[in-house]
C-alpha distance (Angstrom), angle and dihedral (degrees) to the residues before:
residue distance angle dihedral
X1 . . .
X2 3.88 . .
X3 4.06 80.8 .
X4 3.76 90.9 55.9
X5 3.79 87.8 42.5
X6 4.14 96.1 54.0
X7 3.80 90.2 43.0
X8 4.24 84.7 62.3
X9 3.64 82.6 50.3
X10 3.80 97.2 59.1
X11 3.96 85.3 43.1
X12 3.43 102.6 49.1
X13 3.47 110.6 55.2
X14 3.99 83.7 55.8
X15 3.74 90.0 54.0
X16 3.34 101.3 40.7
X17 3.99 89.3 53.5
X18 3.96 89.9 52.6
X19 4.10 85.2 54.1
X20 4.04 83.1 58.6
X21 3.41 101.9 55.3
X22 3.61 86.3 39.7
X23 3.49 97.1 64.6
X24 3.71 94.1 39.5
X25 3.20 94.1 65.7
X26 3.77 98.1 65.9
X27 4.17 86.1 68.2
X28 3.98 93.0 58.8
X29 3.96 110.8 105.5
X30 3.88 88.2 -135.4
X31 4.29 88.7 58.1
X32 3.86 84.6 69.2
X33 3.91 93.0 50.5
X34 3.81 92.6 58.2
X35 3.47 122.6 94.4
X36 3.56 132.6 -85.8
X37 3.96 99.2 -113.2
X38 4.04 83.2 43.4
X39 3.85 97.5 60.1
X40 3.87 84.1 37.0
X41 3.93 83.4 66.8
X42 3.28 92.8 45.2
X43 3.45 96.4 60.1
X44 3.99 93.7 35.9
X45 4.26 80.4 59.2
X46 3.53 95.5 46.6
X47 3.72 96.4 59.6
X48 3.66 90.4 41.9
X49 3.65 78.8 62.4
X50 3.40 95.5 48.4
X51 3.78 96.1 48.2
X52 4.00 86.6 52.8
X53 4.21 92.4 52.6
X54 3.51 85.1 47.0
X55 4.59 98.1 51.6
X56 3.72 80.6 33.1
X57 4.15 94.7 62.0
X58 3.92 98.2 25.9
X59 4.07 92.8 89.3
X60 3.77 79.5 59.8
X61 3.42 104.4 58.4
X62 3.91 87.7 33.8
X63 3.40 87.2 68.6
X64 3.37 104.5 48.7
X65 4.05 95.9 44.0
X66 4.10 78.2 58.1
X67 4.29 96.0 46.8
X68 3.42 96.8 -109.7
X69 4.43 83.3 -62.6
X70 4.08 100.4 150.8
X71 3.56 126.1 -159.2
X72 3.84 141.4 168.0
X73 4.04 92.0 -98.4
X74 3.81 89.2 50.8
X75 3.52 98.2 46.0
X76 4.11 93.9 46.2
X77 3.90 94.5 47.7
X78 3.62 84.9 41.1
X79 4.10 87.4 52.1
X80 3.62 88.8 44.6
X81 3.84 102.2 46.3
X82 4.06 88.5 54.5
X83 3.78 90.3 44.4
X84 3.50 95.7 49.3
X85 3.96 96.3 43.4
X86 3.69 87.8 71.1
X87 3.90 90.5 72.6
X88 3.53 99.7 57.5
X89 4.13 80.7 40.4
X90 3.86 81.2 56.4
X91 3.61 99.0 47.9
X92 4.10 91.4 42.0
X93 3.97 89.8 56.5
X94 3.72 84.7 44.2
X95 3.55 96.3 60.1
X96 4.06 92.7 37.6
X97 3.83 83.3 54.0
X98 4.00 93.7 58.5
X99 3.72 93.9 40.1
X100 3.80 94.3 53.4
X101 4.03 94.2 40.7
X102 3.60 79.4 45.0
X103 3.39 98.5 49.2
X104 4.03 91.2 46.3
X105 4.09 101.3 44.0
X106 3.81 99.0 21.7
X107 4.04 80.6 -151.2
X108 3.72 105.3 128.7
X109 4.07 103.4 -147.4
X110 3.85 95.4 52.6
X111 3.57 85.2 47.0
X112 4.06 95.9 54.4
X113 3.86 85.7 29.7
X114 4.34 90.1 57.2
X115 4.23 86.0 39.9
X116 4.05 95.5 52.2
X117 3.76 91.9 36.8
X118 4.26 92.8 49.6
X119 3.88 78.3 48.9
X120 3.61 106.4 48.7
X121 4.20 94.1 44.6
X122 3.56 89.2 45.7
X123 3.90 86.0 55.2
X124 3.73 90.1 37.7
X125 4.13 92.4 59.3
X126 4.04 101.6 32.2
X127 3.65 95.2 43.0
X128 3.67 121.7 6.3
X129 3.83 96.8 49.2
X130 3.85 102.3 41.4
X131 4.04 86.4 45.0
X132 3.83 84.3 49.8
X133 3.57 97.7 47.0
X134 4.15 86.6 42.4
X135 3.91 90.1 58.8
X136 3.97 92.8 45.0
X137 4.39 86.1 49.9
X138 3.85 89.1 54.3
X139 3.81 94.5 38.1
X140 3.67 90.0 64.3
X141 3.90 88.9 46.3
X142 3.94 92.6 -111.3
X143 3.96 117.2 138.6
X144 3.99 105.8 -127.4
């Protein structure tokens, strides 16, 4: 569990920085020139964000509502929340993607083009290849 708990660490500070600049943005006199369906991504990506800051520090505070007491549940939930925050982290860099490539071109396709590609290799890299690399492990009868 504390090895669950430090890999959130390395994550979060990451995430949390993203949320920042994020949030920023909306001050910037060239975020109000941007189209409506543009600053609705923004937004959409933003709580993305915050719903992967949120899985990302629930193990956490799981732990500490259960005095630091550990036990297989806890630690795969805990597994699973950080895991899983990295597709709504996917999906927020996505949309920040689009509205910035938006934002710079004002040319609609590269703009969904830049989003849906930032999505897929994101995808690609946090769960394609380590589920690949999982299968190929097991298929040569090695634990991982």
């Amino acid at each position: 569990m504390r090895h669950i708990i430090e890999e959130a660490r390395v994550i979060l500070p990451g995430v949390q920085a993203l949320f920042g600049f994020q949030t920023i943005a909306v001050f910037s006199e060239r975020f109000a020139e941007l189209a409506n369906y543009a600053k609705a991504c923004h937004v959409l990506g933003l709580a993305t964000v915050v719903t992967a800051i949120a899985m990302v520090m629930t193990p956490a505070v799981y732990y500490r509502t259960c005095h630091g007491q550990a036990n297989r549940r806890m630690a795969r939930l805990s597994a699973w929340l950080i895991r899983g925050a990295l597709l709504p982290l996917a999906g927020g860099l996505a949309l920040d993607m689009f509205t910035v490539v938006h934002a710079v071109t004002e040319w609609l396709p590269l703009s969904l083009l830049s989003g849906a590609g930032t999505f897929a290799l994101l995808i690609a890299l946090w769960f394609v290849l380590p589920t690949h690399a999982r299968r190929h492990v097991l298929a040569r009868g090695r634990t991982p």
